[in-house]
mmJSON file of the N, C-alpha and C atoms, coordinates in Angstrom:
{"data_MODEL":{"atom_site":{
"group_PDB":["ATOM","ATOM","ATOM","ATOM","ATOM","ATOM","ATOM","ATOM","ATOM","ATOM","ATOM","ATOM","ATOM","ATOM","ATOM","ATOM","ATOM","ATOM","ATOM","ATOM","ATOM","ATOM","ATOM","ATOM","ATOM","ATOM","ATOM","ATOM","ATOM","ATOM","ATOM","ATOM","ATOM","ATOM","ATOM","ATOM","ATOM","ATOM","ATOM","ATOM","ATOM","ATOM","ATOM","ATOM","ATOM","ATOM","ATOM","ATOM","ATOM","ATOM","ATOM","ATOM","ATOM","ATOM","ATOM","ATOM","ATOM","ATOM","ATOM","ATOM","ATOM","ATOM","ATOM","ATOM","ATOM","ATOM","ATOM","ATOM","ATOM","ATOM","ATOM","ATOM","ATOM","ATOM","ATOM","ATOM","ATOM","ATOM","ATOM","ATOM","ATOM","ATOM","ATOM","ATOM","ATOM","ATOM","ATOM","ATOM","ATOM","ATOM","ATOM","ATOM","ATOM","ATOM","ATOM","ATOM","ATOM","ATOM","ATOM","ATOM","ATOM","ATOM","ATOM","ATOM","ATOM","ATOM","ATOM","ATOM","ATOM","ATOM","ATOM","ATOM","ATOM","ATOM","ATOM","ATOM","ATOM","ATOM","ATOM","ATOM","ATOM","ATOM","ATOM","ATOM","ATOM","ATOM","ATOM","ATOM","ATOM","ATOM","ATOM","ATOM","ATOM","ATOM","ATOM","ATOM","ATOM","ATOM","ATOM","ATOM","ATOM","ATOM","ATOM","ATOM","ATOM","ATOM","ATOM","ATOM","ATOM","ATOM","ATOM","ATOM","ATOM","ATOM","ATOM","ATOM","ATOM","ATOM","ATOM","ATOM","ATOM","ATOM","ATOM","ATOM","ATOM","ATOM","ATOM","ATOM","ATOM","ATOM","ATOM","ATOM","ATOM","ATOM","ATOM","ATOM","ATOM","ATOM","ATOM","ATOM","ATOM","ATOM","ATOM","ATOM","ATOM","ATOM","ATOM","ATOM","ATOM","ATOM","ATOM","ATOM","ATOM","ATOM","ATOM","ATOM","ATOM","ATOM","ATOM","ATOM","ATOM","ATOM","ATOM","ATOM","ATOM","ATOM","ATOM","ATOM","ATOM","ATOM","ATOM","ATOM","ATOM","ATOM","ATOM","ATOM","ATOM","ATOM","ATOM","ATOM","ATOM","ATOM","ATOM","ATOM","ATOM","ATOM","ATOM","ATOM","ATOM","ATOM","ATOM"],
"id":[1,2,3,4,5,6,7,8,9,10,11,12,13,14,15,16,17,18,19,20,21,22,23,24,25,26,27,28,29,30,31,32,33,34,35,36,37,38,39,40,41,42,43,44,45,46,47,48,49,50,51,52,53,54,55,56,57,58,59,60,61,62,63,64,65,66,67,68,69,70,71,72,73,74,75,76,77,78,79,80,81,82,83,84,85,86,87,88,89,90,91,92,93,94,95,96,97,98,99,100,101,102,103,104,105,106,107,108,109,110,111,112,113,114,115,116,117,118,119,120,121,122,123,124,125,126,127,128,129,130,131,132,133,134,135,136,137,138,139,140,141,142,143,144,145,146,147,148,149,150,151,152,153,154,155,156,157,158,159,160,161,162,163,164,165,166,167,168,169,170,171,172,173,174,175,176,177,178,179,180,181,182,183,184,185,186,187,188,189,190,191,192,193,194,195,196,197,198,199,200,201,202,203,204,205,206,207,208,209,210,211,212,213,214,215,216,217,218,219,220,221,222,223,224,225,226,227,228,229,230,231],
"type_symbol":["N","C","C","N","C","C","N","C","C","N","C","C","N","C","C","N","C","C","N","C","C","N","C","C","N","C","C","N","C","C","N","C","C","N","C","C","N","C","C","N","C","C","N","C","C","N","C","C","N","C","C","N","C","C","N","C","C","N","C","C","N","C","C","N","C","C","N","C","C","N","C","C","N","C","C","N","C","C","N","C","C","N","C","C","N","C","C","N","C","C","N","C","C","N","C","C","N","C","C","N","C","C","N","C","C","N","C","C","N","C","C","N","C","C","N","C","C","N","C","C","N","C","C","N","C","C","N","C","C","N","C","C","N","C","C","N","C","C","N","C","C","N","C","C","N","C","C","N","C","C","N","C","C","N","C","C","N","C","C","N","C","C","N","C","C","N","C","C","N","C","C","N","C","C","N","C","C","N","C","C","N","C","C","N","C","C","N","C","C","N","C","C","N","C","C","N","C","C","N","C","C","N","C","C","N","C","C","N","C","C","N","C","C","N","C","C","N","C","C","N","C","C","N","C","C","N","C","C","N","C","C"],
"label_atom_id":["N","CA","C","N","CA","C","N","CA","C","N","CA","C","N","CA","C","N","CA","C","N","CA","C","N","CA","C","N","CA","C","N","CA","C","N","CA","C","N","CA","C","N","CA","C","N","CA","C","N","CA","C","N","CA","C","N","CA","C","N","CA","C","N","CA","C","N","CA","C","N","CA","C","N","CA","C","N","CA","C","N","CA","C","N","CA","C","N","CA","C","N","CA","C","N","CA","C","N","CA","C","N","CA","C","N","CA","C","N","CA","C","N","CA","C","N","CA","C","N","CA","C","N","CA","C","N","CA","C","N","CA","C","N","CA","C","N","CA","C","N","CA","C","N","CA","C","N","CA","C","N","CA","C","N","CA","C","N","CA","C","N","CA","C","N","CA","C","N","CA","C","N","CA","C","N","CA","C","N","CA","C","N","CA","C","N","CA","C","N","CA","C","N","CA","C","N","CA","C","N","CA","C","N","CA","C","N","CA","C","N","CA","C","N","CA","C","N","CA","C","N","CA","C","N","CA","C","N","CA","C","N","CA","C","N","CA","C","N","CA","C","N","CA","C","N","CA","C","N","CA","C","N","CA","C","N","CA","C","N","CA","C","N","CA","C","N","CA","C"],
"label_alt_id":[null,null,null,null,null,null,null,null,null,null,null,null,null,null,null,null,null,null,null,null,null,null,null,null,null,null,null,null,null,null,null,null,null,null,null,null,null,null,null,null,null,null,null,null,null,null,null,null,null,null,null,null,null,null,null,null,null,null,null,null,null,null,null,null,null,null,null,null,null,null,null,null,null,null,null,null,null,null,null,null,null,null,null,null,null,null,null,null,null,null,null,null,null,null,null,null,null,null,null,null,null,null,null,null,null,null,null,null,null,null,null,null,null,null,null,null,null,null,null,null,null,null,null,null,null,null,null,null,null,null,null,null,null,null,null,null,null,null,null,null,null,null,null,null,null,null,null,null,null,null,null,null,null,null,null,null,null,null,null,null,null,null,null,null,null,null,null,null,null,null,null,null,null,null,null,null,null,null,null,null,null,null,null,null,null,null,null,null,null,null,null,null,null,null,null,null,null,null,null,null,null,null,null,null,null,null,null,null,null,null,null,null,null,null,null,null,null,null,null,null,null,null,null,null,null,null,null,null,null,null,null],
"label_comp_id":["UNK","UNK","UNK","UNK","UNK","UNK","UNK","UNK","UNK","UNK","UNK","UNK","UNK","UNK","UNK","UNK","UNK","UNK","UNK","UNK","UNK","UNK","UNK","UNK","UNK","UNK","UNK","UNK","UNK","UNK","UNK","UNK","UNK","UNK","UNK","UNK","UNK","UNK","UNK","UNK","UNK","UNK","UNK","UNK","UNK","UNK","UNK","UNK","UNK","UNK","UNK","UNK","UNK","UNK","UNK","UNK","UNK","UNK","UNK","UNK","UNK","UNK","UNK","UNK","UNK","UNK","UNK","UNK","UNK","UNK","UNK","UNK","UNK","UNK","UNK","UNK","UNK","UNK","UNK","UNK","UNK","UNK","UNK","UNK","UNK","UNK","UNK","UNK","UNK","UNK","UNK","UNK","UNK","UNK","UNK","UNK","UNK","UNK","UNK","UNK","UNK","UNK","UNK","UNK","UNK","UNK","UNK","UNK","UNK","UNK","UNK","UNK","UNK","UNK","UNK","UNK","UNK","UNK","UNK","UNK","UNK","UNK","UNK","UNK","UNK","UNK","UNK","UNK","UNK","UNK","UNK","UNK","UNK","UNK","UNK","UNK","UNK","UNK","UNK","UNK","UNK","UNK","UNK","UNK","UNK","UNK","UNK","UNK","UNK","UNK","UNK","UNK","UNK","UNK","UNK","UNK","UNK","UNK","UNK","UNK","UNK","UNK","UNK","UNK","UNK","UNK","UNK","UNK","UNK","UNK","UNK","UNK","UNK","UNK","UNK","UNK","UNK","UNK","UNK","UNK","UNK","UNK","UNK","UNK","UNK","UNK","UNK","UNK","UNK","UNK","UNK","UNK","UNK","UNK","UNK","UNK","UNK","UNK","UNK","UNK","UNK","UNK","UNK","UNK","UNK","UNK","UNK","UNK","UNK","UNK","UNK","UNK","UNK","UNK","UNK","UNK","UNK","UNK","UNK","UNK","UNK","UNK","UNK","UNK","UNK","UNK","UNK","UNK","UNK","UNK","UNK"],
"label_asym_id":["A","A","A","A","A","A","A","A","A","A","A","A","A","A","A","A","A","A","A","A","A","A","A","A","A","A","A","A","A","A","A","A","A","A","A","A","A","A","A","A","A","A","A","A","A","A","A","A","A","A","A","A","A","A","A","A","A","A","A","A","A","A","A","A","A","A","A","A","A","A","A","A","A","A","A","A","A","A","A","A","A","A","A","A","A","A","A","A","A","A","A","A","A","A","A","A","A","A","A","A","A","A","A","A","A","A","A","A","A","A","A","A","A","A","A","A","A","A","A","A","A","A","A","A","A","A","A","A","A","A","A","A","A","A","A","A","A","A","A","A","A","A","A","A","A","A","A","A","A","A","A","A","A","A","A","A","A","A","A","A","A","A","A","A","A","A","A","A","A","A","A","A","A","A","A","A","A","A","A","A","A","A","A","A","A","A","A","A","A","A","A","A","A","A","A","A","A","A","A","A","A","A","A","A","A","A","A","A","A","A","A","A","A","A","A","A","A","A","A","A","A","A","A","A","A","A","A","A","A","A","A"],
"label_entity_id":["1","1","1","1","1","1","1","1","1","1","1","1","1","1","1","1","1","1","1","1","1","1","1","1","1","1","1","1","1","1","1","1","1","1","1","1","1","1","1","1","1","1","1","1","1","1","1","1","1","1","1","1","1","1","1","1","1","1","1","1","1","1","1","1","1","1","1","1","1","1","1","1","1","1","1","1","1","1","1","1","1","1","1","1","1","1","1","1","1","1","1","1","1","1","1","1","1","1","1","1","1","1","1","1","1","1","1","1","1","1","1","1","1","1","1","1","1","1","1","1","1","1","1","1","1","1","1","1","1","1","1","1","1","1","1","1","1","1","1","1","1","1","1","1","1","1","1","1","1","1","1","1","1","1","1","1","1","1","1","1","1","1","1","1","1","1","1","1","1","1","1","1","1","1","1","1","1","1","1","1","1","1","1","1","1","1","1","1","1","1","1","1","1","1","1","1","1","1","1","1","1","1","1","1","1","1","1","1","1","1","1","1","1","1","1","1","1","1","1","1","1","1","1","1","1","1","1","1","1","1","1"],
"label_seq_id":[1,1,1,2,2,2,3,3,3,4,4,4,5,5,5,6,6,6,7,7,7,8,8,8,9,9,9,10,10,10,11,11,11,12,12,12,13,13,13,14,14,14,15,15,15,16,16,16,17,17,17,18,18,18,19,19,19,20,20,20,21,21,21,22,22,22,23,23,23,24,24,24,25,25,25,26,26,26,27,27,27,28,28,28,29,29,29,30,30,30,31,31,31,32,32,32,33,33,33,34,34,34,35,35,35,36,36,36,37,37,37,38,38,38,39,39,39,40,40,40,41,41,41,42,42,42,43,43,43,44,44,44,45,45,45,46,46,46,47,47,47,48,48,48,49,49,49,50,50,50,51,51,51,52,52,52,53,53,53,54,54,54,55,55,55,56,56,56,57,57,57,58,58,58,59,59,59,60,60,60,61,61,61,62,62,62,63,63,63,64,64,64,65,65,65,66,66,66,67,67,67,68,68,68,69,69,69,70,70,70,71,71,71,72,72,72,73,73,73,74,74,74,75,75,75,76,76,76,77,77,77],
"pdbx_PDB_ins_code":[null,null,null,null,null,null,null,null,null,null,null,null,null,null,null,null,null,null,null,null,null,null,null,null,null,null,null,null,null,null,null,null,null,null,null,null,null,null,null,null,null,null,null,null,null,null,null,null,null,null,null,null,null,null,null,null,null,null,null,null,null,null,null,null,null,null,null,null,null,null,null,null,null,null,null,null,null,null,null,null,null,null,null,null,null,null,null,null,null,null,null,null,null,null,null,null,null,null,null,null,null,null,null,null,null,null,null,null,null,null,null,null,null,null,null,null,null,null,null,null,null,null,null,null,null,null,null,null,null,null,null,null,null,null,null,null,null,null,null,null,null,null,null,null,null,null,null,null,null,null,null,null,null,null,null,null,null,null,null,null,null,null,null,null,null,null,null,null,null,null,null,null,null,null,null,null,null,null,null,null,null,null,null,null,null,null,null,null,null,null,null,null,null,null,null,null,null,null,null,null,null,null,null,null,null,null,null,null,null,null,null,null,null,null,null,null,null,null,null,null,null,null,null,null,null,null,null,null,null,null,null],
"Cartn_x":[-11.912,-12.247,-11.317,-10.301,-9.283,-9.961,-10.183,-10.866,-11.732,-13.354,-14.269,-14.778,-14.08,-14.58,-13.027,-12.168,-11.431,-11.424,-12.717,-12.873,-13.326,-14.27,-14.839,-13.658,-12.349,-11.01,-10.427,-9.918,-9.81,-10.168,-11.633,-12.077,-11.779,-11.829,-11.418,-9.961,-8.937,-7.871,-7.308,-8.193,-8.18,-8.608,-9.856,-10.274,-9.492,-8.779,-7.653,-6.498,-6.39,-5.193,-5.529,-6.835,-7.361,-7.102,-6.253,-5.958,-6.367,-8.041,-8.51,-8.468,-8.499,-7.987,-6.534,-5.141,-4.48,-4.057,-4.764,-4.956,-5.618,-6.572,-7.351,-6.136,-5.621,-4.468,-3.419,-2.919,-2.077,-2.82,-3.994,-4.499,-4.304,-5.155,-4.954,-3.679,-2.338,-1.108,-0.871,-1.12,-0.692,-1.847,-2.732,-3.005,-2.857,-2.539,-1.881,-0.534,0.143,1.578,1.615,0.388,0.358,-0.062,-0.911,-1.79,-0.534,0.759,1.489,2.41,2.829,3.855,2.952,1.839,1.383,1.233,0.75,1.187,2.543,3.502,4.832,5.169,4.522,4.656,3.874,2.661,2.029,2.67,3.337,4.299,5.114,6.127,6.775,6.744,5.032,4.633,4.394,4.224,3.769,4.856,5.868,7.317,8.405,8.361,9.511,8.665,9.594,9.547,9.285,8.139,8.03,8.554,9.091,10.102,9.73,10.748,10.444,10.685,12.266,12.753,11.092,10.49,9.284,8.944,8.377,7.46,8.223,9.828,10.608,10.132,9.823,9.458,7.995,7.112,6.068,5.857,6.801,6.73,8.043,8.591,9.322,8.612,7.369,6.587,5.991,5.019,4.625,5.12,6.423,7.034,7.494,7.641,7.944,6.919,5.481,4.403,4.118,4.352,4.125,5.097,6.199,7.67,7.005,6.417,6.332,4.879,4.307,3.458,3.354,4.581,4.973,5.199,6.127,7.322,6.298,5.124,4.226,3.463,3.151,2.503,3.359,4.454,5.409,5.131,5.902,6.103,4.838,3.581,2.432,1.872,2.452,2.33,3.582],
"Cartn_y":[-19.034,-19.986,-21.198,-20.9,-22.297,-23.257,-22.735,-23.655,-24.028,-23.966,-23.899,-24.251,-23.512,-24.34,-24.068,-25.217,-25.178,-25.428,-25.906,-26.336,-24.488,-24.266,-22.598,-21.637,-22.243,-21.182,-21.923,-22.991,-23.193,-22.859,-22.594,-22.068,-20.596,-19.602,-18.627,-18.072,-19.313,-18.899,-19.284,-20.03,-20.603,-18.86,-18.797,-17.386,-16.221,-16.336,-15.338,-15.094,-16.483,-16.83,-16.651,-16.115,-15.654,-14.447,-14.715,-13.251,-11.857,-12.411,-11.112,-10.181,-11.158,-10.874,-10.027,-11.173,-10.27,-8.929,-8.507,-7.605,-5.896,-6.865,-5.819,-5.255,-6.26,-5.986,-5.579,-5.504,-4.517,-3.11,-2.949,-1.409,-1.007,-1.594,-0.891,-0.456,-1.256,-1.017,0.074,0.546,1.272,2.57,2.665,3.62,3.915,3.193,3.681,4.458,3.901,4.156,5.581,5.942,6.944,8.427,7.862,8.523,8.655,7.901,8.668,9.319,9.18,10.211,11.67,11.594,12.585,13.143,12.953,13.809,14.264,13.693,14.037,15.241,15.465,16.046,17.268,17.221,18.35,18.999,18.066,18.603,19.341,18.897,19.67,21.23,21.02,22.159,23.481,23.343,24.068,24.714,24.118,24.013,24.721,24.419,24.792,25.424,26.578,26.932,26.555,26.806,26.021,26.01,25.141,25.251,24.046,24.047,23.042,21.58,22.014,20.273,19.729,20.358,19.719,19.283,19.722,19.06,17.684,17.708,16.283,15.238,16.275,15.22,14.678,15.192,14.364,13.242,13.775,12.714,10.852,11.56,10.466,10.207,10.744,10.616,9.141,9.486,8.322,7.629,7.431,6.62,5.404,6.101,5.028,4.581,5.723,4.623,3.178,3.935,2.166,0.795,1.371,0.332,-0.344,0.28,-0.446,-1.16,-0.71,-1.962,-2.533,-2.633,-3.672,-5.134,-4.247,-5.3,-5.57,-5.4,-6.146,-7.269,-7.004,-7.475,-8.491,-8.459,-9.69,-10.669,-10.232,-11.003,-11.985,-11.346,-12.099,-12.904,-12.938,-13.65,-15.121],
"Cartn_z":[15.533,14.486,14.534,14.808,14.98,16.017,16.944,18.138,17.77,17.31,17.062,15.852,14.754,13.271,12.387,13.031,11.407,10.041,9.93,8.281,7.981,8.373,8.319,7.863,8.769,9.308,7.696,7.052,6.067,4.67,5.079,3.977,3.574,4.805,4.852,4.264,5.041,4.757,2.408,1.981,0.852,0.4,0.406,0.074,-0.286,0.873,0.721,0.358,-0.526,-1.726,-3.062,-2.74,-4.705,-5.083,-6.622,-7.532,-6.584,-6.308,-6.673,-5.081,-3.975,-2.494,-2.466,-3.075,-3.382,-3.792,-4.725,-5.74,-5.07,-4.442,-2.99,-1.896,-1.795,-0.923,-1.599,-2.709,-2.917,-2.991,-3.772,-4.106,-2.374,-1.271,-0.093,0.683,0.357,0.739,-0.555,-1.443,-2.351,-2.062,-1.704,-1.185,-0.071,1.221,2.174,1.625,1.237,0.651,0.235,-0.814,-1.412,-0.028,0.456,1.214,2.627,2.929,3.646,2.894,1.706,1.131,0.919,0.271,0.197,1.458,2.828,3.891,4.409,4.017,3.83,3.002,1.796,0.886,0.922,1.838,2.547,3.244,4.318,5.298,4.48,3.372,2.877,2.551,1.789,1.242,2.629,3.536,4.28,5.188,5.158,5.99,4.975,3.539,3.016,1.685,1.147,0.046,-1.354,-2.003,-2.642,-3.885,-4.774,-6.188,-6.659,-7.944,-8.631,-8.21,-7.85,-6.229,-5.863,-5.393,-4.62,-5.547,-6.835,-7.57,-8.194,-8.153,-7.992,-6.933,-5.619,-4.493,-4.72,-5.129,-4.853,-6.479,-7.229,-8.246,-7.512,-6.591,-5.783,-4.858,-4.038,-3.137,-4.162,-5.413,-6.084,-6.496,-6.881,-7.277,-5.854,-4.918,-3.616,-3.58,-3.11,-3.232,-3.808,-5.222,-5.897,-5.98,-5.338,-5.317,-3.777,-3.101,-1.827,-1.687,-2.844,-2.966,-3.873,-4.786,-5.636,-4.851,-3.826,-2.769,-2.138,-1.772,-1.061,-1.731,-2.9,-3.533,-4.356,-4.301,-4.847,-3.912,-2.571,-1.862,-1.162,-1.361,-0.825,-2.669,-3.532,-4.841,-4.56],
"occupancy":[1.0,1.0,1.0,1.0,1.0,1.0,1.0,1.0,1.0,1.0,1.0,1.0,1.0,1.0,1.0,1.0,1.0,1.0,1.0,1.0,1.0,1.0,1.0,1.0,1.0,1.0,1.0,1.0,1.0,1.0,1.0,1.0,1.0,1.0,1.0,1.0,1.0,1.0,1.0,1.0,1.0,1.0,1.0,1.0,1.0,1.0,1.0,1.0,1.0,1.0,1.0,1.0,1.0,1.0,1.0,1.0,1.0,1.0,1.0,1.0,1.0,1.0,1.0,1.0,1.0,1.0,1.0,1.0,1.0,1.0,1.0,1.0,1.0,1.0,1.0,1.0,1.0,1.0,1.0,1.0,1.0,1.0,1.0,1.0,1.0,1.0,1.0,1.0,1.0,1.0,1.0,1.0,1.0,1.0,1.0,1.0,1.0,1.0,1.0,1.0,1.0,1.0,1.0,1.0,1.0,1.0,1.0,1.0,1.0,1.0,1.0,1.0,1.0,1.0,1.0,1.0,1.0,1.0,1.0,1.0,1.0,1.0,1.0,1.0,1.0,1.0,1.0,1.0,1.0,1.0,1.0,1.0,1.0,1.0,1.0,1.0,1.0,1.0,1.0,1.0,1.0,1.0,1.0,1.0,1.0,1.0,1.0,1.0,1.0,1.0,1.0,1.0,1.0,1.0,1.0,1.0,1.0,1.0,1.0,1.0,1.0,1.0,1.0,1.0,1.0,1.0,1.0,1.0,1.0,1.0,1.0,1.0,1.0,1.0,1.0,1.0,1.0,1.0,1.0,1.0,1.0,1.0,1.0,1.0,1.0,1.0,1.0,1.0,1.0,1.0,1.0,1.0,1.0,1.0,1.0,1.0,1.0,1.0,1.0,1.0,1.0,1.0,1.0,1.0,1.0,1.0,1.0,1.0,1.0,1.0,1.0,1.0,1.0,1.0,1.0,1.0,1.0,1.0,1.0,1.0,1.0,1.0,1.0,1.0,1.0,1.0,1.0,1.0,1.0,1.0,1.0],
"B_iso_or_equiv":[0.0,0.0,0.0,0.0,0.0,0.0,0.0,0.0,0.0,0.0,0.0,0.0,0.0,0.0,0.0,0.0,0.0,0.0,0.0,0.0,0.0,0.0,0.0,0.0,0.0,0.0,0.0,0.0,0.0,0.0,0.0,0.0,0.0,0.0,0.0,0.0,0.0,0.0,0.0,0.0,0.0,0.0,0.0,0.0,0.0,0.0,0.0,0.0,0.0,0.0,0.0,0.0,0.0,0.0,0.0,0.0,0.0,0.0,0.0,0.0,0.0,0.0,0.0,0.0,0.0,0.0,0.0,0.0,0.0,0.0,0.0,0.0,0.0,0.0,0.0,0.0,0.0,0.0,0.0,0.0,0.0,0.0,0.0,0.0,0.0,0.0,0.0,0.0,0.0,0.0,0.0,0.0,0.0,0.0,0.0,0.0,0.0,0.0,0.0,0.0,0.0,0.0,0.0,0.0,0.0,0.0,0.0,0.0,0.0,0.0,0.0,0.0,0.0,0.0,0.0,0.0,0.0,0.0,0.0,0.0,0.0,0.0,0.0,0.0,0.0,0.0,0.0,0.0,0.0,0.0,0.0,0.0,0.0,0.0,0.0,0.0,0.0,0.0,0.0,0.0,0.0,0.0,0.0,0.0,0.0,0.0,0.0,0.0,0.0,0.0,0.0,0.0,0.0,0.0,0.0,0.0,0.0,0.0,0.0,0.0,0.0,0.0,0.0,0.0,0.0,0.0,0.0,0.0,0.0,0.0,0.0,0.0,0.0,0.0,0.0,0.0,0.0,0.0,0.0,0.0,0.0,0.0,0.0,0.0,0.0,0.0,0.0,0.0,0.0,0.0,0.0,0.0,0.0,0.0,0.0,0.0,0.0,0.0,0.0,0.0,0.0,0.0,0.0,0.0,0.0,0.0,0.0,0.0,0.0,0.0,0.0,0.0,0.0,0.0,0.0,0.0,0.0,0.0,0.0,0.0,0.0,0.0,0.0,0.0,0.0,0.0,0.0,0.0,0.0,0.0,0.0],
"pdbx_formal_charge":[null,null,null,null,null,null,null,null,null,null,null,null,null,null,null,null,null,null,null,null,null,null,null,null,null,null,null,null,null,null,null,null,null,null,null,null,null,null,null,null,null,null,null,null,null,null,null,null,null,null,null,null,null,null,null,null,null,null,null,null,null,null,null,null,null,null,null,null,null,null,null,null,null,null,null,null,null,null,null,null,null,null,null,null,null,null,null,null,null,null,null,null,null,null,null,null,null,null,null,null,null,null,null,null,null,null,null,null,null,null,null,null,null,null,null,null,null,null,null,null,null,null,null,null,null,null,null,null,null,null,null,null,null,null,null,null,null,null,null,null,null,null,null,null,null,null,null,null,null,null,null,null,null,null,null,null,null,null,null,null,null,null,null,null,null,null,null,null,null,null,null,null,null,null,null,null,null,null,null,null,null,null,null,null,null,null,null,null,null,null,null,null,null,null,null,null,null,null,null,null,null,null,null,null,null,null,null,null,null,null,null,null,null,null,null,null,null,null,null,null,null,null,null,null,null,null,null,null,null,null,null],
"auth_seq_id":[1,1,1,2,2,2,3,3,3,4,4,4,5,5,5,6,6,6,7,7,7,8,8,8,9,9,9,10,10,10,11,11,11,12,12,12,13,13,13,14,14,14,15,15,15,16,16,16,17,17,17,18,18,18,19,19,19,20,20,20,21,21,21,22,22,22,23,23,23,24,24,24,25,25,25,26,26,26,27,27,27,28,28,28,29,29,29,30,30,30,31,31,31,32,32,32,33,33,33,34,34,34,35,35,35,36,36,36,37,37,37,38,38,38,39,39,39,40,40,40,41,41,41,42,42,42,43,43,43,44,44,44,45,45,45,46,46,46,47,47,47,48,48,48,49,49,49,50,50,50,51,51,51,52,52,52,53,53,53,54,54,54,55,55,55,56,56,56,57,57,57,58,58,58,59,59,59,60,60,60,61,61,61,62,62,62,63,63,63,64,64,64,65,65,65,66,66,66,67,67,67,68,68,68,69,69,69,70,70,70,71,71,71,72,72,72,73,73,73,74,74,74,75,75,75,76,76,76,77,77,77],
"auth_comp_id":["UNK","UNK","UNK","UNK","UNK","UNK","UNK","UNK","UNK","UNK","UNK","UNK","UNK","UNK","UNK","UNK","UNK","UNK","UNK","UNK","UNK","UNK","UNK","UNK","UNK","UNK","UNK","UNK","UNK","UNK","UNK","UNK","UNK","UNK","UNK","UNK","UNK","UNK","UNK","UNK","UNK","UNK","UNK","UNK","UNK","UNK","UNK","UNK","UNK","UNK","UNK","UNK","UNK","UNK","UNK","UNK","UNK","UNK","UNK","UNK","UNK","UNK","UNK","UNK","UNK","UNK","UNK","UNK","UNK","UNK","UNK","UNK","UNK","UNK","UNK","UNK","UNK","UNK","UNK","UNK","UNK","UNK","UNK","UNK","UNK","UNK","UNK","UNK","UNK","UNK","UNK","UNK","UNK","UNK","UNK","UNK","UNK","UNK","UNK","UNK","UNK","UNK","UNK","UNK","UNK","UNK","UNK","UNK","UNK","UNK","UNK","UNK","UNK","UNK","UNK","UNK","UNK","UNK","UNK","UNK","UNK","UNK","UNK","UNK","UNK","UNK","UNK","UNK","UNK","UNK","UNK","UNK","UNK","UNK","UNK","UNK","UNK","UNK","UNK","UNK","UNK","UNK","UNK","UNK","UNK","UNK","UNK","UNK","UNK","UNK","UNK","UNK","UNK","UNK","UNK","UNK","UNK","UNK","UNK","UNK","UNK","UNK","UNK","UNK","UNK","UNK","UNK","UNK","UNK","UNK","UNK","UNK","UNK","UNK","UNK","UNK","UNK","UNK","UNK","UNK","UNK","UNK","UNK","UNK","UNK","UNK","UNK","UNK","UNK","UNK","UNK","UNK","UNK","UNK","UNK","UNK","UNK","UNK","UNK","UNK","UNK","UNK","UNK","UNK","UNK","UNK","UNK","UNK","UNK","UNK","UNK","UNK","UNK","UNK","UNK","UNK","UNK","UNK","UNK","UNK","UNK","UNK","UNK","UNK","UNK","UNK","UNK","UNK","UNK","UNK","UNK"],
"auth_asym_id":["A","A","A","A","A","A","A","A","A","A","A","A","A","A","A","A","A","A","A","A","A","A","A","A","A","A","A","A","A","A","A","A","A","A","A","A","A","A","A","A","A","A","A","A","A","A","A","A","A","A","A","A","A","A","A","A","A","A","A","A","A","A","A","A","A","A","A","A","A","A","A","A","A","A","A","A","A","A","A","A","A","A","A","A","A","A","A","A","A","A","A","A","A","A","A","A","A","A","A","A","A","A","A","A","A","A","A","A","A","A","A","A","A","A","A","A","A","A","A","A","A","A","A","A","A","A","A","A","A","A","A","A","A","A","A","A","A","A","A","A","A","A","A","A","A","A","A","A","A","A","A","A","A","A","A","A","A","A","A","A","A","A","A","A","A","A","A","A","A","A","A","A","A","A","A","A","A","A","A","A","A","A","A","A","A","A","A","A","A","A","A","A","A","A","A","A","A","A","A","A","A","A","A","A","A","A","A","A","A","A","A","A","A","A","A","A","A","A","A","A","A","A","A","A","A","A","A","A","A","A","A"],
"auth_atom_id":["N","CA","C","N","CA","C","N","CA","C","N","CA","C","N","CA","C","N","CA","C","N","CA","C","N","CA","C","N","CA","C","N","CA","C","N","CA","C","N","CA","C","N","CA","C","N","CA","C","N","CA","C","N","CA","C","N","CA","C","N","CA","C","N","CA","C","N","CA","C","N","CA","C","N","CA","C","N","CA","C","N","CA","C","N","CA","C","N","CA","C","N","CA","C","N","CA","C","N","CA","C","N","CA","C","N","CA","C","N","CA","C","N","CA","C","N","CA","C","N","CA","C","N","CA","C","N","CA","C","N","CA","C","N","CA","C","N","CA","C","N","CA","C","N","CA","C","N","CA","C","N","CA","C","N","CA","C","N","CA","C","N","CA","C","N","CA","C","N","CA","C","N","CA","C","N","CA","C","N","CA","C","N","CA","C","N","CA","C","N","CA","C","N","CA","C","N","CA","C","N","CA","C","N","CA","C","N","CA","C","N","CA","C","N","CA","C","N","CA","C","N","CA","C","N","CA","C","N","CA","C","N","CA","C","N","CA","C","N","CA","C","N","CA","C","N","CA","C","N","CA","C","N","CA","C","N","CA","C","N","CA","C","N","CA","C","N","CA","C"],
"pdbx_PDB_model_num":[1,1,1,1,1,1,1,1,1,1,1,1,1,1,1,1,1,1,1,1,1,1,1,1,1,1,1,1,1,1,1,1,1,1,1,1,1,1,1,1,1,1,1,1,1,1,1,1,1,1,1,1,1,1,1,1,1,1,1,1,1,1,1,1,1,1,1,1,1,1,1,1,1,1,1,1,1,1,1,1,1,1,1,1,1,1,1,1,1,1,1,1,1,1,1,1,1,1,1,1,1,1,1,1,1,1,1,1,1,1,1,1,1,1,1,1,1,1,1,1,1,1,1,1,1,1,1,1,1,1,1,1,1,1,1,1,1,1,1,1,1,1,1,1,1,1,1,1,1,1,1,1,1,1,1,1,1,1,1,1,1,1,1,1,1,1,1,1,1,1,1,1,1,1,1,1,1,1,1,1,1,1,1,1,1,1,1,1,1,1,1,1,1,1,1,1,1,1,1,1,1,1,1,1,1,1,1,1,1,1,1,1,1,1,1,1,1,1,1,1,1,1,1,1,1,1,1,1,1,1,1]
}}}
């Protein structure tokens, strides 16, 4: 598109400075996020004994989740 149609490539890139683009892009980095701690946290479960500590970890499993797509979502604001 740069070669070929930059007004097209402009428009595109405008597009993708709206609220609501953003917003898309944090939920998908925040469910990635979530969706690798929770396999972490599988891993856990299957590897180690299970107690209450764990049920600490996957409440820190979500809690990173959403800090790392806070920090994404700041930084592309």
């Amino acid at each position: 598109m740069v070669l070929t149609e930059p007004d097209r490539l402009d428009g595109f890139l405008s597009w993708t400075d709206t609220p609501i683009v953003k917003f898309a892009e944090f939920g998908l980095v925040f469910l990635l996020a979530v969706h690798f701690f929770g396999g972490l946290r599988l891993m856990a479960l299957e590897f180690l004994p299970w107690s209450i500590s764990q049920k600490t970890l996957v409440a820190l499993a979500i809690a990173s989740a959403f800090l790392i797509a806070t920090i994404f979502f700041l930084q592309v604001i």
